[in-house]
N, C-alpha and C positions, 0 to 999 in steps of 0.2 A: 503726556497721556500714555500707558502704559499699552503697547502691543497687544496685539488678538494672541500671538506666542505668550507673553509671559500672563495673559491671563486664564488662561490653559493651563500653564504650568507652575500646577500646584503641587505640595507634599500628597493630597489625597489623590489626587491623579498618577501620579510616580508611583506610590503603593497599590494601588489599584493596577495598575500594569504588572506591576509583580506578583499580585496575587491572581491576575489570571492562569497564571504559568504554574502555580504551590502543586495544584492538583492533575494535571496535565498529563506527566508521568504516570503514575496513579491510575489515571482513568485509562490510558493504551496498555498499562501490567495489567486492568479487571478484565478487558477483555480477551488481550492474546495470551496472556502468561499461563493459565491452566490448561489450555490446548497446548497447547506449545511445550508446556511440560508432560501433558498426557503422549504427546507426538512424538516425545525423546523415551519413551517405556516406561515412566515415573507413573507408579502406582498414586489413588487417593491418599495413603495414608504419608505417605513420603512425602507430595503435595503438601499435607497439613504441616510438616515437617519443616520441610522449607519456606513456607509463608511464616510458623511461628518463631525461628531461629532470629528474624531482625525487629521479632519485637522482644527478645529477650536482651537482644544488645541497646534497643532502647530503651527498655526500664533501667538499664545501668547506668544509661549514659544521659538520660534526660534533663534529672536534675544536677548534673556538673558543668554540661554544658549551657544549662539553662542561667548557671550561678555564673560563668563565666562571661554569659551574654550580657548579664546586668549588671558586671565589671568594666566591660569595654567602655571605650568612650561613647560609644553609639551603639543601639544595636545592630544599624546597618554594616558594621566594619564585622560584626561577628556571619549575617546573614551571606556577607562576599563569601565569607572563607571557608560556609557550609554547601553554598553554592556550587564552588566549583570542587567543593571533595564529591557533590555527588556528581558530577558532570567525569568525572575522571573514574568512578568508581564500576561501572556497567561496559566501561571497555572488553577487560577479558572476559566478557560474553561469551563476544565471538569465536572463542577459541573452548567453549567447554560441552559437552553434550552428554555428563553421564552424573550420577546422582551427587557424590561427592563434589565436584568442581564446580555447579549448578548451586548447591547449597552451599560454600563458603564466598564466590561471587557473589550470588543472590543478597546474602548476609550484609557485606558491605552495599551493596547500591540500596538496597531495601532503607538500612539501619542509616545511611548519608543522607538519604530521599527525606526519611522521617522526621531529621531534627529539623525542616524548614519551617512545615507549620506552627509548632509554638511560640517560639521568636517572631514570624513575623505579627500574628495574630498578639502575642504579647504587646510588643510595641505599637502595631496597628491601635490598637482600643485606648492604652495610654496616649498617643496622641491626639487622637479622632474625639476623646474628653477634654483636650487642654484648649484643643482650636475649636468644637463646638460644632465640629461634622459626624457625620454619620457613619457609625463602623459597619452597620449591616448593608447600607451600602456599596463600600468597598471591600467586605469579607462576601458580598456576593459574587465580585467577579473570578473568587478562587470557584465557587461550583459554575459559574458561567464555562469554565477553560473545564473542569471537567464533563460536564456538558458536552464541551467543542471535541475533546479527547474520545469520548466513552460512545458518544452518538455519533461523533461526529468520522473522524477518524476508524474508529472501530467498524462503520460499514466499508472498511477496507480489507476485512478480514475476509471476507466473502471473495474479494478480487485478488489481494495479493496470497492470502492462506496467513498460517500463522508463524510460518517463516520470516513473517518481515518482523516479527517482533523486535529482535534486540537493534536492528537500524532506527525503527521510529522509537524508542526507546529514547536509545542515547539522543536520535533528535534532540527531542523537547526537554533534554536534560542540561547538552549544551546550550541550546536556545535562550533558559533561563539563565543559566551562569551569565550571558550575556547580559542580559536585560536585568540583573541584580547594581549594576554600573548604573543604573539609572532609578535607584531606592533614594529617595530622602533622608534625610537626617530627622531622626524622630526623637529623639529628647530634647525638653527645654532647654536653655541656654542655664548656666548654671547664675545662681544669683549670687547680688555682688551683696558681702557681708556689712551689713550697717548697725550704727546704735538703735537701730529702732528693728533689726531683726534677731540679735542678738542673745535677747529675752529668750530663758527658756520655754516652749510650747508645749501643749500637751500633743500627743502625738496618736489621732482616733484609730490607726489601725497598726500593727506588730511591726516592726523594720525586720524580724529575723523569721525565716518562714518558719521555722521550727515552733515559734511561738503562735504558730497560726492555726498546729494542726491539733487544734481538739475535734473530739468524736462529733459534734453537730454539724464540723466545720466537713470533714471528711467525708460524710456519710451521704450529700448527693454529689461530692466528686466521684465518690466510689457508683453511685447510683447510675449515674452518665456512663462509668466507664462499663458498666454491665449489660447496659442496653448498646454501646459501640462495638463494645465486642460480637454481635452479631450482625452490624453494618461490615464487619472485618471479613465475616464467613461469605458476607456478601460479592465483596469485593474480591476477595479467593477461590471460592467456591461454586456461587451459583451459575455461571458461565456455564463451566461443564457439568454440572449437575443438570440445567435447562438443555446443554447439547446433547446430554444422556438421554435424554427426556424426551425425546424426537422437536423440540422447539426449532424450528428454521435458522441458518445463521446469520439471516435481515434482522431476525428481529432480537438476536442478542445484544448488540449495543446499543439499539432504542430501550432495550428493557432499562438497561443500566443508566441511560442518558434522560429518560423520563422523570426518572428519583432524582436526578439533580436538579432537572428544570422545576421542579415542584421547591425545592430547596432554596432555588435562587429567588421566583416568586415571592416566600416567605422574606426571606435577606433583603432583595431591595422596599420590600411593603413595611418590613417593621417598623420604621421609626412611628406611623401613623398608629401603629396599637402594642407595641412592646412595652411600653411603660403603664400600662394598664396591668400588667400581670407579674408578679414577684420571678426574680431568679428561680426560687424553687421550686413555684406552681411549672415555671416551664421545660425543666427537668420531668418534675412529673408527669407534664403533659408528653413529655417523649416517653416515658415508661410506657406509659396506655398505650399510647400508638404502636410501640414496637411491638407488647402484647398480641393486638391486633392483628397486625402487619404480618410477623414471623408465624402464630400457628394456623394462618391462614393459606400459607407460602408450605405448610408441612404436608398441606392435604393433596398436596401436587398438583393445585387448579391450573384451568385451561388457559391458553394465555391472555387472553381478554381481560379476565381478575390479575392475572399478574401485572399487568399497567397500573391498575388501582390499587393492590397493595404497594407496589414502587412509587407509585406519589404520595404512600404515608410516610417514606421518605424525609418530604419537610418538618415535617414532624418525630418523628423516632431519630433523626441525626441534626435538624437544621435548628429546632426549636430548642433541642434539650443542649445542643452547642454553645447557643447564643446563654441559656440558663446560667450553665458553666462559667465562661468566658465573663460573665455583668458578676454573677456570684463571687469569682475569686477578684476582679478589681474592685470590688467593693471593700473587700475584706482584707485588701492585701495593701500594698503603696505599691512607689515604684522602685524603690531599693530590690526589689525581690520580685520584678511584676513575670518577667520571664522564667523565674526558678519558680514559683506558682504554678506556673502555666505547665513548666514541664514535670512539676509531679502530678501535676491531673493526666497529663498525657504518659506516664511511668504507671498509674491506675488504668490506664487506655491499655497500655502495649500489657501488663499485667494479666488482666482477666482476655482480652486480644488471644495472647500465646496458648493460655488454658484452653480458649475456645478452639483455637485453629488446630489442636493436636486431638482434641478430644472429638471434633467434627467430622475430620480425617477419618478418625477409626470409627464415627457412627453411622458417616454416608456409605463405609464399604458394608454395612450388615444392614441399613434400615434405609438406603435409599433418601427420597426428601422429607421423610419422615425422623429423619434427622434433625430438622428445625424444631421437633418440641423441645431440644435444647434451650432453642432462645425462649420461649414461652415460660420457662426456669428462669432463667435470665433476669427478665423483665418482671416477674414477679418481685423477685428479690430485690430490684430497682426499686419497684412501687414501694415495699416496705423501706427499705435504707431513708426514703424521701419522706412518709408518713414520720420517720425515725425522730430523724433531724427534727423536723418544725414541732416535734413532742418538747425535742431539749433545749431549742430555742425560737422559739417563734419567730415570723417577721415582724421586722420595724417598720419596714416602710416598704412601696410596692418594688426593690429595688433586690432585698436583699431575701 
């Protein structure tokens, strides 16, 4: 009879532990990092500057590293060694305080932090298909940990200021580099070659991503990444745009820690109604809501609304994530399921960079009136989404 331990301890358990920690970092830079840089003399536009610098080093790097991950023997042997680049990388932090040393530090830990989600979420979903558990599930306890970062942590900013930034930083950077020692091994065992497998098969989706990317195929990758690219401004920006604002700073990390909880809600509930609605109905569904969300957020309401547009949230990044993430392992195998994953996310860091520099220079003239940006955004989203299902319908609620 197998132990209360080993019936615990599952592959979806071990992932799920790690994916508490994906966002964690993440959620203590949304809150302290634009104080923090405001606090060092670093103008908005500089700000924009250096938030978009490490998504230009991951559109470079996404899909090499993504090709390289789905070389390895495992992806876990790739996710170690992303781990601890970024655990090493926010070191000399502590030693820089002026715009230049702030901006190529930044670069590195930003651009080390970025390559964890695709790869895990790649291999997470390939797995969580082959055993016949639940990805939303276990992709929920990455917004759980930001959650625990952004809400949670972040009302620490009020007590310690935002000088503790680069200590809890590196925390929960080393934290996970730890706790990546206790990932799973997520690809099938490879099969043994027989006369009866031998035959050649037809083979339903590309083995080469390049043979994946036609225009129906791109155009709600591209869609997602237009509507994240303003979850981006989010995470960069609205901090101090809300402390500009006279918003109290109790309630800066609940604003931010609200929109995940809203996120996670969705993530553990999918299984019971995700399969009711197509990959690309639910992209689209995040267009609408960012719609919403963002030129709602431009009128500078009071904070009361700001709670309830942060719980559209689940929707404008949780819903149209999951779209994503079910859209490209449909269409893709698993020769390629990580270099997939990271050109969606090279479309993320892409239109991401465009928004982070152009936001910069529109918060310093228009204030929060700056988000009809995203309202541009999201339009363009809706369209990209109408686009696609013009040039290829769905087949089934899936794709």
């Amino acid at each position: 009879m197998p132990s209360a331990l080993s019936r615990w301890d599952t592959p979806e358990l071990r992932a799920s532990i790690y994916q508490f920690t994906v966002y964690v970092p993440g959620g203590v830079a949304s809150v302290f990092f634009g104080i923090w840089l405001s606090e060092h003399g670093i103008p908005a536009d500089q700000i924009g500057i250096i938030n978009a610098l490490p998504t230009l080093c991951l559109l470079l790097l996404n899909i090499i590293v993504g090709r390289i991950a789905d070389k390895a023997d495992d992806w876990r042997t790739a996710l170690l060694y992303i781990s601890f680049a970024s655990a090493l990388a926010p070191l000399p932090l502590f030693f820089v305080s002026e715009f230049w040393g702030i901006l190529t530090i930044w670069a590195l830990t930003a651009t080390s932090n970025g390559l964890v989600a695709p790869v895990i979420d790649a291999a997470t979903v390939r797995m969580t298909r082959r055993n016949g558990t639940d990805f939303g599930a276990i992709r929920a306890w990455a917004t759980v940990g930001y959650v625990f970062a952004a809400g949670g942590i972040g009302l620490l900013l009020d007590v310690l200021g935002s000088s503790a930034f680069v200590t809890l930083y590196v925390a929960t950077v080393v934290a996970r580099a730890g706790l990546a020692f206790l990932l799973p091994r997520f690809r099938a065992p490879a099969p043994k070659v027989t006369l009866a497998n031998t035959a050649p098969e037809s083979v339903a989706q590309p083995s080469r991503l390049r043979d994946s990317l036609q225009l129906w195929f791109v155009l709600p990758l591209l869609a997602f990444a237009l509507v994240n690219s303003s979850n981006a401004l989010i995470g960069s920006f609205a901090v101090l745009v809300w402390h500009e604002n006279g918003i109290p700073s109790y309630f800066l990390g609940p604003l931010l820690g609200i929109a995940a909880v809203g996120e996670a809600i969705l993530m553990f509930a999918w299984r019971r109604f995700g399969g009711r609605v197509t990959a690309r109905n639910m992209i689209l569904a995040g267009a609408l809501a960012g719609l919403l969300r963002f030129t709602i957020m431009a009128f500078n309401p009071p904070v009361e609304v700001l709670f309830l547009t942060q719980l559209l949230h689940a929707f404008s990044f949780g819903m149209g994530y999951f779209g994503v993430v079910h859209f490209i392992a449909n269409w893709t195998n698993e020769a390629n399921a990580a270099e997939a994953q990271g050109f969606a996310n090279m479309l993320n860091m892409a239109t991401a960079m465009i928004a982070l520099i152009a936001f910069g220079v529109l918060v310093e003239h228009f204030g929060t009136h700056a988000f009809f940006y995203s309202t541009v955004t999201c339009l363009m989203a809706i369209g990209c989404v109408v686009w696609s299902l013009a040039l290829r319908p769905p087949k089934s609620l899936v794709t």
